[in-house]
mmJSON file of the N, C-alpha and C atoms, coordinates in Angstrom:
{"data_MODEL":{"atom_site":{
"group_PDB":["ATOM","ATOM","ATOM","ATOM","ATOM","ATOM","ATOM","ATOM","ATOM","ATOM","ATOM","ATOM","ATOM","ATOM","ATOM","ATOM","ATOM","ATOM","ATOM","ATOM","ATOM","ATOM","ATOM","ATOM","ATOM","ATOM","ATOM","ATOM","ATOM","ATOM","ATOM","ATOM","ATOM","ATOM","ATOM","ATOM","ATOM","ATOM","ATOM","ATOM","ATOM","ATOM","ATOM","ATOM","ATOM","ATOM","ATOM","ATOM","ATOM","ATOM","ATOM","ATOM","ATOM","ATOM","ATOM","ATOM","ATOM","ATOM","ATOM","ATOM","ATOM","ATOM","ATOM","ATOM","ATOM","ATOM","ATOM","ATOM","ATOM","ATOM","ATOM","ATOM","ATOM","ATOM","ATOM","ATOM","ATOM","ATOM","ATOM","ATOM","ATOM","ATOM","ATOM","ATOM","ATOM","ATOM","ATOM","ATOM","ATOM","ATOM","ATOM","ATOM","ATOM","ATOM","ATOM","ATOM","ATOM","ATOM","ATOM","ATOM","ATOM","ATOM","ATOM","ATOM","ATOM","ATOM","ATOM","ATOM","ATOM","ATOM","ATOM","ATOM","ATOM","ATOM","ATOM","ATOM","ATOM","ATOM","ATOM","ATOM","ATOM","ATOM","ATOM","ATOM","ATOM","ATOM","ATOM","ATOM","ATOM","ATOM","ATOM","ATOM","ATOM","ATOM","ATOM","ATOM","ATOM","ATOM","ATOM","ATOM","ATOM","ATOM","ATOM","ATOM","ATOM","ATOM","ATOM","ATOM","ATOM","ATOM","ATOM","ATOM","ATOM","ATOM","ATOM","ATOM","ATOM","ATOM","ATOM","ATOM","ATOM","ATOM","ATOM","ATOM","ATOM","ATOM","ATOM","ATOM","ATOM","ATOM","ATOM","ATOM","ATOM","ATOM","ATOM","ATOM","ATOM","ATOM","ATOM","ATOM","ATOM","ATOM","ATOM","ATOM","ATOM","ATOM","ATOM","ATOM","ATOM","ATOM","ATOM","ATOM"],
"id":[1,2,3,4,5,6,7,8,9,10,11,12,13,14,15,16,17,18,19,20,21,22,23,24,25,26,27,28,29,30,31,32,33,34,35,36,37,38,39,40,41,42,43,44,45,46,47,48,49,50,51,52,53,54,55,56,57,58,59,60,61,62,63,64,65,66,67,68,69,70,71,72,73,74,75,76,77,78,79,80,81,82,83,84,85,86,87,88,89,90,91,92,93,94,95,96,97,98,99,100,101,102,103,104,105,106,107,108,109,110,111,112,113,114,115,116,117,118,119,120,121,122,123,124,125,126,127,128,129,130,131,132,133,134,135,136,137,138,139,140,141,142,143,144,145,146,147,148,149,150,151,152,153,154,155,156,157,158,159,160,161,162,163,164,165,166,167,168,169,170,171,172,173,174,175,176,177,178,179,180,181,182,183,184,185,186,187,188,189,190,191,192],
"type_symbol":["N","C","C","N","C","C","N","C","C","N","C","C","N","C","C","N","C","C","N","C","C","N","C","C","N","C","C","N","C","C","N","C","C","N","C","C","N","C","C","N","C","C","N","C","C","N","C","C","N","C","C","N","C","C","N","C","C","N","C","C","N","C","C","N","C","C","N","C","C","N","C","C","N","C","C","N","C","C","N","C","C","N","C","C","N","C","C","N","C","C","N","C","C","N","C","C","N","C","C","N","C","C","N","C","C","N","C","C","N","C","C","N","C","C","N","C","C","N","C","C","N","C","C","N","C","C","N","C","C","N","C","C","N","C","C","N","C","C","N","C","C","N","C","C","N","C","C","N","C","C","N","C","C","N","C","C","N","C","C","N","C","C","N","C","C","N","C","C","N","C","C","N","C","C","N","C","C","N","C","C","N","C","C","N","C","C","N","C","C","N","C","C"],
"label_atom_id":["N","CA","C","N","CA","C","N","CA","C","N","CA","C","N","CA","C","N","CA","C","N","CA","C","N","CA","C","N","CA","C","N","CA","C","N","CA","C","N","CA","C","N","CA","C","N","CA","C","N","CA","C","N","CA","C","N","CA","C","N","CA","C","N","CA","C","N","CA","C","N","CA","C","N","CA","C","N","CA","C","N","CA","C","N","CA","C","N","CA","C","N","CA","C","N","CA","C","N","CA","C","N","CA","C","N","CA","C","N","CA","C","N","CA","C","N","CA","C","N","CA","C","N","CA","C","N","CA","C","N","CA","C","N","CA","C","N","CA","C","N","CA","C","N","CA","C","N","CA","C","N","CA","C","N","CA","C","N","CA","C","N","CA","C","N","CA","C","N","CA","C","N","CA","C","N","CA","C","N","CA","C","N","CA","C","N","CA","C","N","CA","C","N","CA","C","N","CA","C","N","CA","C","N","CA","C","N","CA","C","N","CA","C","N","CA","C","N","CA","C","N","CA","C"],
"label_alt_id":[null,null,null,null,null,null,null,null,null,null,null,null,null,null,null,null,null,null,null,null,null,null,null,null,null,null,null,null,null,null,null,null,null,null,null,null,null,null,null,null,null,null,null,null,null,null,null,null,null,null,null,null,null,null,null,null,null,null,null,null,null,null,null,null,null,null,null,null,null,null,null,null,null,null,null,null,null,null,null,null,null,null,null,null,null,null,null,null,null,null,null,null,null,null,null,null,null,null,null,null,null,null,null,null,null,null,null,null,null,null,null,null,null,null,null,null,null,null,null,null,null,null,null,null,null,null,null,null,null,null,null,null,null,null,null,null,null,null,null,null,null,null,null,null,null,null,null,null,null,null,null,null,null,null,null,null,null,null,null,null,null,null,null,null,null,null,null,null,null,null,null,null,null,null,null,null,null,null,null,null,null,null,null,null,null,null,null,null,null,null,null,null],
"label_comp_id":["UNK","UNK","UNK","UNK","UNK","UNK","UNK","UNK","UNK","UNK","UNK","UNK","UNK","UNK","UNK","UNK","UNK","UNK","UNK","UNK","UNK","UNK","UNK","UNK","UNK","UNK","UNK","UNK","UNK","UNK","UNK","UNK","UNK","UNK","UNK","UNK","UNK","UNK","UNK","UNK","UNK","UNK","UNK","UNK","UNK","UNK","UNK","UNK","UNK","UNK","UNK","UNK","UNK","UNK","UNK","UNK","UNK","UNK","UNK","UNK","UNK","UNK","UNK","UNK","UNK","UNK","UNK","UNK","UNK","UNK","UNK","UNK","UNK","UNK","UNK","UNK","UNK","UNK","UNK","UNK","UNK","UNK","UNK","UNK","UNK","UNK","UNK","UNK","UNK","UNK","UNK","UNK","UNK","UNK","UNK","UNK","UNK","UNK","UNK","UNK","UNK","UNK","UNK","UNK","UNK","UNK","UNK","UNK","UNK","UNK","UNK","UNK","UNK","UNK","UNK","UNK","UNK","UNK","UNK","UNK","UNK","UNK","UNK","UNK","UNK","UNK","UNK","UNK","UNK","UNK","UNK","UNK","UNK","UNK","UNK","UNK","UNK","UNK","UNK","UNK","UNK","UNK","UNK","UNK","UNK","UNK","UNK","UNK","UNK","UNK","UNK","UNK","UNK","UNK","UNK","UNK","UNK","UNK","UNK","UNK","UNK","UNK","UNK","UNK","UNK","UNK","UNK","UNK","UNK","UNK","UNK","UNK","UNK","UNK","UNK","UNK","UNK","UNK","UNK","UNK","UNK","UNK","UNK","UNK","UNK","UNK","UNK","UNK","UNK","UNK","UNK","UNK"],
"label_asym_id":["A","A","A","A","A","A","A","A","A","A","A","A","A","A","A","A","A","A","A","A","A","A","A","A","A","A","A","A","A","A","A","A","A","A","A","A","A","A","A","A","A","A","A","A","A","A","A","A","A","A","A","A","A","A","A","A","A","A","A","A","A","A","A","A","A","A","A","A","A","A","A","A","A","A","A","A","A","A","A","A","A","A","A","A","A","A","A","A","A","A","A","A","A","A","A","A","A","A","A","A","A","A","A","A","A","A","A","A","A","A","A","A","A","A","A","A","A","A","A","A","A","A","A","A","A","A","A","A","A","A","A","A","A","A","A","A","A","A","A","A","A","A","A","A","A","A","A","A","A","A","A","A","A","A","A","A","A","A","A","A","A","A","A","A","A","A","A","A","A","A","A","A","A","A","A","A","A","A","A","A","A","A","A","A","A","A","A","A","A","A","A","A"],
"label_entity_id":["1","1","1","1","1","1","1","1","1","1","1","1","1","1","1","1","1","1","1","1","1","1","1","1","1","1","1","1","1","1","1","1","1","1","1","1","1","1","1","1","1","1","1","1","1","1","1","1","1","1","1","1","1","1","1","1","1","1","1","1","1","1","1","1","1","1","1","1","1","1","1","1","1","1","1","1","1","1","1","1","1","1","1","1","1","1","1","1","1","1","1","1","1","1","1","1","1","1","1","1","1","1","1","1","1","1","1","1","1","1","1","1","1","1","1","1","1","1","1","1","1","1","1","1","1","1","1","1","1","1","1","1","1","1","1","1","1","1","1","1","1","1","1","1","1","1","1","1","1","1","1","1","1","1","1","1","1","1","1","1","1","1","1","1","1","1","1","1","1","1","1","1","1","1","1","1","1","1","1","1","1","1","1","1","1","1","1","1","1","1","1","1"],
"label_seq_id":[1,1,1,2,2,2,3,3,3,4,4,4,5,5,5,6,6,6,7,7,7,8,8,8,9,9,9,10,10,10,11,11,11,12,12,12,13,13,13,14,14,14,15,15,15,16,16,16,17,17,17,18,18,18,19,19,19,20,20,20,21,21,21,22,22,22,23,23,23,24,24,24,25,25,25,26,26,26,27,27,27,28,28,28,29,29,29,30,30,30,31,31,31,32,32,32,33,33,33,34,34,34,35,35,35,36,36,36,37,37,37,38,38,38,39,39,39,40,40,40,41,41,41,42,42,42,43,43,43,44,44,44,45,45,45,46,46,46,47,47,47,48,48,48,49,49,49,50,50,50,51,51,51,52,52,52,53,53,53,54,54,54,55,55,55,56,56,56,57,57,57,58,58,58,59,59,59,60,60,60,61,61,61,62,62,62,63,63,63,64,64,64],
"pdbx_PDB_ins_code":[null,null,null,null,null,null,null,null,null,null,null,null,null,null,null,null,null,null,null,null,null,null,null,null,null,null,null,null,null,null,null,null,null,null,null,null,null,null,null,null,null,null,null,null,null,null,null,null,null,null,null,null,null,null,null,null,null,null,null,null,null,null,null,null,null,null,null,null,null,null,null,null,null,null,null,null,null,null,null,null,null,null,null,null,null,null,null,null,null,null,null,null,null,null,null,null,null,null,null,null,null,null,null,null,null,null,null,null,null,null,null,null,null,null,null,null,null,null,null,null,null,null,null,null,null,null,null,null,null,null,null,null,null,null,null,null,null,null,null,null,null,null,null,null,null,null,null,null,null,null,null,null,null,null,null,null,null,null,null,null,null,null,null,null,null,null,null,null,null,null,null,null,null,null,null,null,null,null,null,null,null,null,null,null,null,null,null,null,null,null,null,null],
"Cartn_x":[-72.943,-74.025,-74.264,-74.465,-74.849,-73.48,-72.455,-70.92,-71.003,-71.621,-71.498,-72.673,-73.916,-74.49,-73.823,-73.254,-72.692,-71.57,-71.025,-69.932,-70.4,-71.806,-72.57,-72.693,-73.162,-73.752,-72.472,-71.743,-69.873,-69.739,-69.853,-69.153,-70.234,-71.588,-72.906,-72.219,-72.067,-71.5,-70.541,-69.452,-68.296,-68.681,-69.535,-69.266,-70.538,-71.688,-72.021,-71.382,-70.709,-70.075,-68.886,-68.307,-67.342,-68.595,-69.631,-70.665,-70.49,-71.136,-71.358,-70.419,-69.188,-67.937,-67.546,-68.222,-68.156,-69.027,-70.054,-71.36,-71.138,-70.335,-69.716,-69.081,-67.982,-66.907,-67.568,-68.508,-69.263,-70.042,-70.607,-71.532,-70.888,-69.461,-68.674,-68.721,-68.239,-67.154,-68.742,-70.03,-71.059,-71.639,-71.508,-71.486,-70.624,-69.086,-68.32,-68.695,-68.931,-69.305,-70.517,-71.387,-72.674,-72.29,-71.596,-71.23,-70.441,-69.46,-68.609,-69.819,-70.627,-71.465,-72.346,-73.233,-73.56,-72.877,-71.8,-70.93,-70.252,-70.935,-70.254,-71.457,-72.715,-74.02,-73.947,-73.821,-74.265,-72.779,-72.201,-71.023,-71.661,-72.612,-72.69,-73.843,-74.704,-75.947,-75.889,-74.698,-74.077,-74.165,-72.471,-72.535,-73.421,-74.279,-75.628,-76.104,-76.15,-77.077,-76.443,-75.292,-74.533,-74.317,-74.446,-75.049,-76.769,-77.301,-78.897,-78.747,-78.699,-78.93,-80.611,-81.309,-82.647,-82.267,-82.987,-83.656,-84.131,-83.612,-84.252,-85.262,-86.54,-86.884,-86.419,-86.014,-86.049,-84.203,-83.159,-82.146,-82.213,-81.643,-81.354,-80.167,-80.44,-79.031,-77.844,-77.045,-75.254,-75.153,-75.84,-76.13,-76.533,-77.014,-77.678,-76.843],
"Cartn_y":[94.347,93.54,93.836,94.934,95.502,95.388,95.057,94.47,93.348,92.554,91.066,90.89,91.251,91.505,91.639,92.609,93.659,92.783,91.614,91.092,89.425,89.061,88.423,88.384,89.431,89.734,90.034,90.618,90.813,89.512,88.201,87.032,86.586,86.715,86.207,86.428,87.989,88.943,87.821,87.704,87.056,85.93,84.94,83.897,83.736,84.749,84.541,85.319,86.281,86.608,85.486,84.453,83.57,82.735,82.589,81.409,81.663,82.983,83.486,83.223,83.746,83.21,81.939,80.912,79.788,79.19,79.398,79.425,79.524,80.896,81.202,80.978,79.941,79.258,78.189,77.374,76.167,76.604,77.732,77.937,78.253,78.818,78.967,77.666,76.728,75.23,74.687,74.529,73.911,74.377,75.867,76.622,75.973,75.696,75.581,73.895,72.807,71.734,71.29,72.386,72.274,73.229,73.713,74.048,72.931,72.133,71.225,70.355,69.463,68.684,69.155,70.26,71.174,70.846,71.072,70.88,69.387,68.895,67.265,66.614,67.065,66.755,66.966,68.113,68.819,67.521,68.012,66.995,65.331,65.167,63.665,63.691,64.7,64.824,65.065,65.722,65.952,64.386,63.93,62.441,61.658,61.334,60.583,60.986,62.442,62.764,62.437,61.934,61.633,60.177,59.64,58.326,57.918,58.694,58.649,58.519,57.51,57.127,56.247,57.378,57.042,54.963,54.245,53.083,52.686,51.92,51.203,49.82,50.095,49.022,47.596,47.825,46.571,46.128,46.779,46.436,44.79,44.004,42.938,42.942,42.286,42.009,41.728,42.038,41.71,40.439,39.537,37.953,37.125,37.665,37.329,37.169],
"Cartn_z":[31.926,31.407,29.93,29.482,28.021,27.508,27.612,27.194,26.622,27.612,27.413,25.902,26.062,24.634,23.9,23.562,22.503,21.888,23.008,22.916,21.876,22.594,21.882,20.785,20.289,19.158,18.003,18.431,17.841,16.985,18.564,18.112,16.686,17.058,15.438,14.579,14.716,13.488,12.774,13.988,12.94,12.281,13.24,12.923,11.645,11.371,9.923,9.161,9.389,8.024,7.487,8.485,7.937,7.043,7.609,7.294,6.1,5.35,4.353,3.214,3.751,3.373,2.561,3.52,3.277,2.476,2.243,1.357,0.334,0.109,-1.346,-2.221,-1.343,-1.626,-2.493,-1.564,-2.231,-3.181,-3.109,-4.557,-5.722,-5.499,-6.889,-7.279,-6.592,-6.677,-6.873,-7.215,-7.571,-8.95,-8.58,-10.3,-11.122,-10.795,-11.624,-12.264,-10.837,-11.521,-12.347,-11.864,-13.069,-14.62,-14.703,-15.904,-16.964,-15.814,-16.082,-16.94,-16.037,-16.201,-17.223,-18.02,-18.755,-19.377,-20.024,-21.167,-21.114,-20.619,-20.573,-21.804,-21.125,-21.37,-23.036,-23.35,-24.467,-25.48,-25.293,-25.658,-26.439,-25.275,-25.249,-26.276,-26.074,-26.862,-27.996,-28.755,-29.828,-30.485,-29.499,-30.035,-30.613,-29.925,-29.852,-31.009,-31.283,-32.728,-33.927,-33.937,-34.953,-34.956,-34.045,-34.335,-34.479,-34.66,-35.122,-36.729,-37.3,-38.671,-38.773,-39.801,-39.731,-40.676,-39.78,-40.276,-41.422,-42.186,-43.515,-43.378,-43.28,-42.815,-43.679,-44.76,-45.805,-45.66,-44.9,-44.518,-43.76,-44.293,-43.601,-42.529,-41.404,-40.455,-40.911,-40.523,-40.575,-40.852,-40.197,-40.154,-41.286,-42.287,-43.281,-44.056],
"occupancy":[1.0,1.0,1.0,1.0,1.0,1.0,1.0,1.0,1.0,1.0,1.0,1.0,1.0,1.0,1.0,1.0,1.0,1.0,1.0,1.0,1.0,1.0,1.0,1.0,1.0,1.0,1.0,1.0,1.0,1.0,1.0,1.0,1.0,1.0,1.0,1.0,1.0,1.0,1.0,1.0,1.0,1.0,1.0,1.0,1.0,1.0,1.0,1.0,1.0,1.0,1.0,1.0,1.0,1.0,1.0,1.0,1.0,1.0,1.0,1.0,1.0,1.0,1.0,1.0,1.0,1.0,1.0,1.0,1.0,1.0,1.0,1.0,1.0,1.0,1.0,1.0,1.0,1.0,1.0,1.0,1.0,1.0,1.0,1.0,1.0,1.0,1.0,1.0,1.0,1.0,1.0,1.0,1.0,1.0,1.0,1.0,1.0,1.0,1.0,1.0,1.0,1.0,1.0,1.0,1.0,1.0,1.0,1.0,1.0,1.0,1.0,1.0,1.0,1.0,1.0,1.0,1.0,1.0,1.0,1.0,1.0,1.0,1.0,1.0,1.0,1.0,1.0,1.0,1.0,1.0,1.0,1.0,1.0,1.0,1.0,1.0,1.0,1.0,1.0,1.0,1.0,1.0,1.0,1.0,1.0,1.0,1.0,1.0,1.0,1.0,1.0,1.0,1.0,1.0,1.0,1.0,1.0,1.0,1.0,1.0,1.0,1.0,1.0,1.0,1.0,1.0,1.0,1.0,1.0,1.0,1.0,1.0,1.0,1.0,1.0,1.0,1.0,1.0,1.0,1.0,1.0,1.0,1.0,1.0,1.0,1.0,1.0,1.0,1.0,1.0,1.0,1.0],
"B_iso_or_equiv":[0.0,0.0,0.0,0.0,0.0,0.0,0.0,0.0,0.0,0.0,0.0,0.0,0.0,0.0,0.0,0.0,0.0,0.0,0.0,0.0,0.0,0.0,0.0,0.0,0.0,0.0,0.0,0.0,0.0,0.0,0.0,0.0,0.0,0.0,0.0,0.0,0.0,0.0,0.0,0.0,0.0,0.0,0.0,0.0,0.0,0.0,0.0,0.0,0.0,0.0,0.0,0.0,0.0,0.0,0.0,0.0,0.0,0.0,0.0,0.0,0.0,0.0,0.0,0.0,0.0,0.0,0.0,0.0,0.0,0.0,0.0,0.0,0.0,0.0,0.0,0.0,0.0,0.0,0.0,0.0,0.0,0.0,0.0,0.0,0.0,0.0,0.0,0.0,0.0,0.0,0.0,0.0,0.0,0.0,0.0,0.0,0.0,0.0,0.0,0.0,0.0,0.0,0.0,0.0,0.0,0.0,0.0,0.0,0.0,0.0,0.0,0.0,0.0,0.0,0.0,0.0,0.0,0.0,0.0,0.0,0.0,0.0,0.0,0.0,0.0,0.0,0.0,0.0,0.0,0.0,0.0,0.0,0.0,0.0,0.0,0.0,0.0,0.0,0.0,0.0,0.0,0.0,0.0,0.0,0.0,0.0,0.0,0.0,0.0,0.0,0.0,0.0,0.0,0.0,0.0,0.0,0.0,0.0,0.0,0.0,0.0,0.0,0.0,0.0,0.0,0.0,0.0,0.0,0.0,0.0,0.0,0.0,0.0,0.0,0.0,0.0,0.0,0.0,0.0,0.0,0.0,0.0,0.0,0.0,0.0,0.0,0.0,0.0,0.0,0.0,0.0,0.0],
"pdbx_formal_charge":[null,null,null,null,null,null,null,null,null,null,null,null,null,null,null,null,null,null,null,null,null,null,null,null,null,null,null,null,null,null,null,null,null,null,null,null,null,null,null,null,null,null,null,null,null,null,null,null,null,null,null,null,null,null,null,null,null,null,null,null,null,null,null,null,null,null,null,null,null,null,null,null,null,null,null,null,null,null,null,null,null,null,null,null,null,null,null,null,null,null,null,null,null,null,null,null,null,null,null,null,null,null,null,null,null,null,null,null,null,null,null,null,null,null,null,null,null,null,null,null,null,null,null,null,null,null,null,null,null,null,null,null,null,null,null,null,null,null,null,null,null,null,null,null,null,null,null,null,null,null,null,null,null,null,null,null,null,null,null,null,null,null,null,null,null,null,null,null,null,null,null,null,null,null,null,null,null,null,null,null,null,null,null,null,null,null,null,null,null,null,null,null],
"auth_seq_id":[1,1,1,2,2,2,3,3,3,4,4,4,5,5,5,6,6,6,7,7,7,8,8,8,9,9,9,10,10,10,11,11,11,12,12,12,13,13,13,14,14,14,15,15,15,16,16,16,17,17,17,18,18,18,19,19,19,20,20,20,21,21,21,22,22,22,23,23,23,24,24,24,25,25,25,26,26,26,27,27,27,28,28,28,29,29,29,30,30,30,31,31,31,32,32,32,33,33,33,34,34,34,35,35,35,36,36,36,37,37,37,38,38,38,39,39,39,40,40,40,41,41,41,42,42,42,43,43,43,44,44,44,45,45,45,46,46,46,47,47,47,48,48,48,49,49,49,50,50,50,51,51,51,52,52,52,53,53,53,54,54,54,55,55,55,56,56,56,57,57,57,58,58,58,59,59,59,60,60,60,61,61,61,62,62,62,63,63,63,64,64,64],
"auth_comp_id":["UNK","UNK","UNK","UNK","UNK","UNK","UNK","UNK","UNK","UNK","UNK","UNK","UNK","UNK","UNK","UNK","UNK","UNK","UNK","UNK","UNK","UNK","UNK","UNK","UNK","UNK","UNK","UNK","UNK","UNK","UNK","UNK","UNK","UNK","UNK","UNK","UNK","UNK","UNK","UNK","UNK","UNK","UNK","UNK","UNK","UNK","UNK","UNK","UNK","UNK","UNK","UNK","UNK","UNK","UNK","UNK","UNK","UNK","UNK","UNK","UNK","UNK","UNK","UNK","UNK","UNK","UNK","UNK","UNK","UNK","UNK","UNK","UNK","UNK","UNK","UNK","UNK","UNK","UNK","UNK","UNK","UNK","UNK","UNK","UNK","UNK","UNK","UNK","UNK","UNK","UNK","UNK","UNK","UNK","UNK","UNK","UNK","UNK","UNK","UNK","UNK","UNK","UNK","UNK","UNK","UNK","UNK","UNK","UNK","UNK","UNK","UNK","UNK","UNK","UNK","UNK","UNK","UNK","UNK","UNK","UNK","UNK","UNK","UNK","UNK","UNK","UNK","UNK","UNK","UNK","UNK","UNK","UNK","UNK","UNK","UNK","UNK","UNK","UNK","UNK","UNK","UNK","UNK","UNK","UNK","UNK","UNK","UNK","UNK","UNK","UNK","UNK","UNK","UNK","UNK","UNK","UNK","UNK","UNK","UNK","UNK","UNK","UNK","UNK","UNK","UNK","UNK","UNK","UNK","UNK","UNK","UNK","UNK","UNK","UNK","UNK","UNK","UNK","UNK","UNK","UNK","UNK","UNK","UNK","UNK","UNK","UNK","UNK","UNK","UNK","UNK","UNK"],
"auth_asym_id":["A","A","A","A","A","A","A","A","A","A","A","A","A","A","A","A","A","A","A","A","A","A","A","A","A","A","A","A","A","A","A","A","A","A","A","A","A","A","A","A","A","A","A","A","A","A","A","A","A","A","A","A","A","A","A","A","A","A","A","A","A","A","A","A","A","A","A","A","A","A","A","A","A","A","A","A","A","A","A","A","A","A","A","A","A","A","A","A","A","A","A","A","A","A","A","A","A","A","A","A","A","A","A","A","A","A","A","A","A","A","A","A","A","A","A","A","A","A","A","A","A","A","A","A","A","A","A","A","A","A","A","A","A","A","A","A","A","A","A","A","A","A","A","A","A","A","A","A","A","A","A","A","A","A","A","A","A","A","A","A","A","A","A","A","A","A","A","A","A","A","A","A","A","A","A","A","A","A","A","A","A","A","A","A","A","A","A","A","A","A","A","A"],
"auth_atom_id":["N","CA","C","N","CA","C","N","CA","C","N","CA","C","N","CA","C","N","CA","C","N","CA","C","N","CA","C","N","CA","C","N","CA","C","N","CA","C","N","CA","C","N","CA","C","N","CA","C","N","CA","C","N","CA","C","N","CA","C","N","CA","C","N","CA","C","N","CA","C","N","CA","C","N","CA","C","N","CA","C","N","CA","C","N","CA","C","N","CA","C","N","CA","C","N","CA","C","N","CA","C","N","CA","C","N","CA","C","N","CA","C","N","CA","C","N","CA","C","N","CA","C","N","CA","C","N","CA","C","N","CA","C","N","CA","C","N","CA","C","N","CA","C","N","CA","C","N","CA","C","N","CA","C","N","CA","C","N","CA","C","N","CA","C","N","CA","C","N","CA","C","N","CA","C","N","CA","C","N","CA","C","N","CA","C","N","CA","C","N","CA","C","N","CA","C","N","CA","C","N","CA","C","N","CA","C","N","CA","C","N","CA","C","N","CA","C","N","CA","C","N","CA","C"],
"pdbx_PDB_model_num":[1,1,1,1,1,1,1,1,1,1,1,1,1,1,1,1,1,1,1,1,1,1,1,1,1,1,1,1,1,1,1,1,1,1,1,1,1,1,1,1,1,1,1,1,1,1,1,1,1,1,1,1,1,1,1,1,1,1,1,1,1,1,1,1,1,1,1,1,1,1,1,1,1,1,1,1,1,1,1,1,1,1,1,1,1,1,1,1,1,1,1,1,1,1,1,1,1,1,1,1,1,1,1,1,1,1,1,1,1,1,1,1,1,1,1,1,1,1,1,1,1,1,1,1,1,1,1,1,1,1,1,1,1,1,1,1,1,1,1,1,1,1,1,1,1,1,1,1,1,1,1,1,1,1,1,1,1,1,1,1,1,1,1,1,1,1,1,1,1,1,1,1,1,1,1,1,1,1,1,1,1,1,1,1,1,1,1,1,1,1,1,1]
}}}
């Protein structure tokens, strides 16, 4: 009877330490894509600031 516990509790063991395992796996591979994305960002935000040319209000359109 106290086997079959012991035997129980064995199988938890394994099967969260794979859990854990597995957890870890995905939190690298989510770290890695929020860094990705992080430096995608910053990238883009760069861009953007270099196309920020302050406004002349007295500039006429292209059209003109």
């Amino acid at each position: 009877m106290q086997n079959d516990g012991v035997a129980r509790l064995e199988e938890r063991m394994a099967w969260l330490e794979r859990h854990v395992l597995e957890q870890d796996k995905v939190m690298l591979q989510q770290g890695d894509a929020l860094k990705k994305l992080s430096d995608e960002l910053a990238a883009l935000r760069e861009r953007m600031a270099g196309r920020e040319a302050p406004l002349d209000p007295n500039e006429r359109p292209p059209h003109y």
